[in-house]
C-alpha positions in Angstrom: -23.8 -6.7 7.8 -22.4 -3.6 9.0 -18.6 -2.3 8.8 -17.6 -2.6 12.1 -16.4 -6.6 12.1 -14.8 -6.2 8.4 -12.9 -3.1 10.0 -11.7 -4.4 12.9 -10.5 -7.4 11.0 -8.6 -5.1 8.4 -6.9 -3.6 11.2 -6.2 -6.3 13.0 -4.0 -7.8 9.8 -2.9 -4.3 8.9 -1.4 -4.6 12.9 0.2 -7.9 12.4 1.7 -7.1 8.9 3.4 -4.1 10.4 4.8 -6.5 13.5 6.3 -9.5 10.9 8.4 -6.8 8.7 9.6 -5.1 12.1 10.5 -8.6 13.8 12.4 -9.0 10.1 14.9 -6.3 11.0 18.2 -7.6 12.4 19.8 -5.9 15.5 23.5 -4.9 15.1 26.3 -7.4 16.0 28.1 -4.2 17.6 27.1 -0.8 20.0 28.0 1.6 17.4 26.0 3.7 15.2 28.4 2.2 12.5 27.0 -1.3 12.9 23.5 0.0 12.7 24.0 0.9 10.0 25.5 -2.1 8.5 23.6 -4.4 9.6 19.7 -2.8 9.7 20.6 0.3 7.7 19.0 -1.2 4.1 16.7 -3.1 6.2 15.4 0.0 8.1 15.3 1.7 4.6 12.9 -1.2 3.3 10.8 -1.4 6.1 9.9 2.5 6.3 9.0 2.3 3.2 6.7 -0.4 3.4 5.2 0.8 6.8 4.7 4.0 5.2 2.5 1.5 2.4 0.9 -0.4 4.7 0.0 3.3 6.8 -1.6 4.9 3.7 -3.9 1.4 3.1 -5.0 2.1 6.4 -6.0 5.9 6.3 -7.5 5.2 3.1 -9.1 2.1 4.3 -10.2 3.9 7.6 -11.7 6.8 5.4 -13.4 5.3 2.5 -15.3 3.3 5.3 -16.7 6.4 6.8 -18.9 6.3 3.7 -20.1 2.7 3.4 -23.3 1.3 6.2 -23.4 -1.8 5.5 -21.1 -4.7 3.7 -22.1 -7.3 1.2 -20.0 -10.7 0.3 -18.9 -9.0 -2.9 -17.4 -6.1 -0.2 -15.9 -8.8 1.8 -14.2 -10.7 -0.4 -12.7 -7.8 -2.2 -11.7 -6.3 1.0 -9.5 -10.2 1.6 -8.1 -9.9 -1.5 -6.4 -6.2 -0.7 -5.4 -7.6 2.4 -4.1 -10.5 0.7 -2.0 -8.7 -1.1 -0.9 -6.6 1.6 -0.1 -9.7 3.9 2.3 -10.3 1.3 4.7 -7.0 1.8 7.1 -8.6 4.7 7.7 -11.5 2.4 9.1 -9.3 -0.5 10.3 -6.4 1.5 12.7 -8.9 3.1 13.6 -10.3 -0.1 14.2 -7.3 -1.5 16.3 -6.3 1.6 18.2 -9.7 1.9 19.0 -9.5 -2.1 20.8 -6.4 -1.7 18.1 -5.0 -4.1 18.6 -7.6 -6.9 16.7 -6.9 -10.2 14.0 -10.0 -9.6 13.0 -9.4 -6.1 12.6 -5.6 -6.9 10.1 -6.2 -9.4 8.1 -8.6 -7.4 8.1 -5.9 -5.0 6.5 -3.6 -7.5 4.4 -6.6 -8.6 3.1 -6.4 -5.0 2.5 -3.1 -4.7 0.5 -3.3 -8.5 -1.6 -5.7 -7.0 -2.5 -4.3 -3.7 -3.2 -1.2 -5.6 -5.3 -3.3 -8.0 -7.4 -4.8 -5.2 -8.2 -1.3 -3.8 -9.3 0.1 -6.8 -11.6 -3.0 -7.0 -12.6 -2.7 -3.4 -13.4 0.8 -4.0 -15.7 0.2 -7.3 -17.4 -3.0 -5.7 -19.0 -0.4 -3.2 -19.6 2.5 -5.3 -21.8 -0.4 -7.4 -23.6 -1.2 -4.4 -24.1 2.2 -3.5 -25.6 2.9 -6.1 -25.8 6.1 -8.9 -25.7 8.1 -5.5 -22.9 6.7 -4.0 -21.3 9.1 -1.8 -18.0 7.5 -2.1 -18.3 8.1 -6.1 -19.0 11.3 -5.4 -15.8 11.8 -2.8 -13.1 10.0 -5.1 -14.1 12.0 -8.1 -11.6 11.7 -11.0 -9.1 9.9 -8.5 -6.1 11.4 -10.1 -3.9 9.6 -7.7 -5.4 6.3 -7.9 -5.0 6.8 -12.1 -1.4 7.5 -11.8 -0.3 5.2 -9.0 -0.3 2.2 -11.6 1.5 3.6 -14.2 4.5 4.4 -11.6 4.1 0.6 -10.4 4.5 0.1 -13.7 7.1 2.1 -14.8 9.2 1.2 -11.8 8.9 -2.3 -12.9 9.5 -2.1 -16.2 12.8 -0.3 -15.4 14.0 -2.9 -13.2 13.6 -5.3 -15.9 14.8 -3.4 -19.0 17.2 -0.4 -18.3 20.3 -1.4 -17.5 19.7 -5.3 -16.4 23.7 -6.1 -15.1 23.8 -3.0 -13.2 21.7 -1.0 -11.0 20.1 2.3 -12.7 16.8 0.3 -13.7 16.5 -0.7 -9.9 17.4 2.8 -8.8 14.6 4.1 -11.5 12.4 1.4 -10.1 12.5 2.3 -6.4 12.4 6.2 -6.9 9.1 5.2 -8.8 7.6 3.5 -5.5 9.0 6.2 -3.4 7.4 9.2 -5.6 3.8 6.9 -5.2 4.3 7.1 -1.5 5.0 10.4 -1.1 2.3 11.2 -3.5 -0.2 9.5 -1.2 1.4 10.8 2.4 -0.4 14.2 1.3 -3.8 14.1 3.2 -6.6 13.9 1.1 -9.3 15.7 2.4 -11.7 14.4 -0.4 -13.7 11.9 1.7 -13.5 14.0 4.5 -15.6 16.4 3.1 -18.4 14.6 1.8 -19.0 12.6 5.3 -19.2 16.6 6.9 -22.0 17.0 4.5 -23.3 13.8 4.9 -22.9 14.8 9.0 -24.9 17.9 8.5 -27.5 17.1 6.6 
């Protein structure tokens, strides 16, 4: 099977994800800028940051597929399983926003964003294995520092949520500046994949 069906199907949830967590946001009671930003301004904050999640999924979805020809089942169901975990985002971005950034719904955020990162790394592997010892991707990820460290933020983001400070709110403010760093550690283009598919190209 080729990649056009499973990629029109990604994007296609990736789309709807992004409308759910915008339809989430609730419009101002008043005109001014002040109730804007009392009444959307932590919900705005959540949902950039979520969009900007779901947007780096997609690059990296829409790039890594440059490389692959053809899917298998094992390709397939891997790919549902990231998108699973995706579809999941609006449902703890608004909890997280509705909470007032209690210490629970925080780290099932970061649980969410674990396990979407999780999936991709399987995602990724299940297609290097069927590429082959020449897999093209393999050769494009390389050591995939990013993809190493993006975990042990999840992690350590979680983990500070649960255990620093658990009455107040430094573990949660440790916990979100972890998920921030990993998205602004991803928003940097990563020209990796791109490279190999211009020799692939020009072969």
């Amino acid at each position: 099977m080729r990649t056009s069906r499973l990629e029109a199907f990604s994007d296609g949830v990736l789309a709807i994800i992004i409308t759910i967590m915008v339809l989430e946001l609730k419009p101002p009671a008043g005109h001014e800028l002040s109730d804007l930003i009392h009444t959307s301004g932590v919900g705005l904050l959540t949902y950039l940051l979520s969009f900007v999640y779901v947007g780096i999924y997609w690059n990296n979805h829409h790039h890594m597929f440059h490389l692959v020809q053809r899917v298998t089942g094992a390709i397939l169901w891997a790919n549902l399983a990231l998108l699973f975990c995706l579809s999941l985002l609006p449902f703890t971005t608004a909890w997280m926003d509705e909470s007032d950034f209690a210490h629970t719904p925080v780290v099932i955020y970061g649980v969410n964003l674990l396990g979407a990162a999780i999936a991709y790394f399987v995602l990724q592997s299940v297609i290097i294995r069927h590429q082959g010892s020449q897999s093209p991707l393999r050769k494009a990820v390389g050591r995939d520092i990013k993809g190493k460290l993006s975990p042990i933020f999840y992690l350590a983001g979680i983990f500070s949520a649960l255990l620093i400070d658990p009455h107040g709110g430094l573990g949660v403010v440790i916990a979100l500046a972890c998920f921030v760093a990993v998205a602004i550690m991803w928003i940097v283009p990563d020209r990796r994949i791109d490279r190999v598919a211009r020799q692939i190209e020009d072969r």
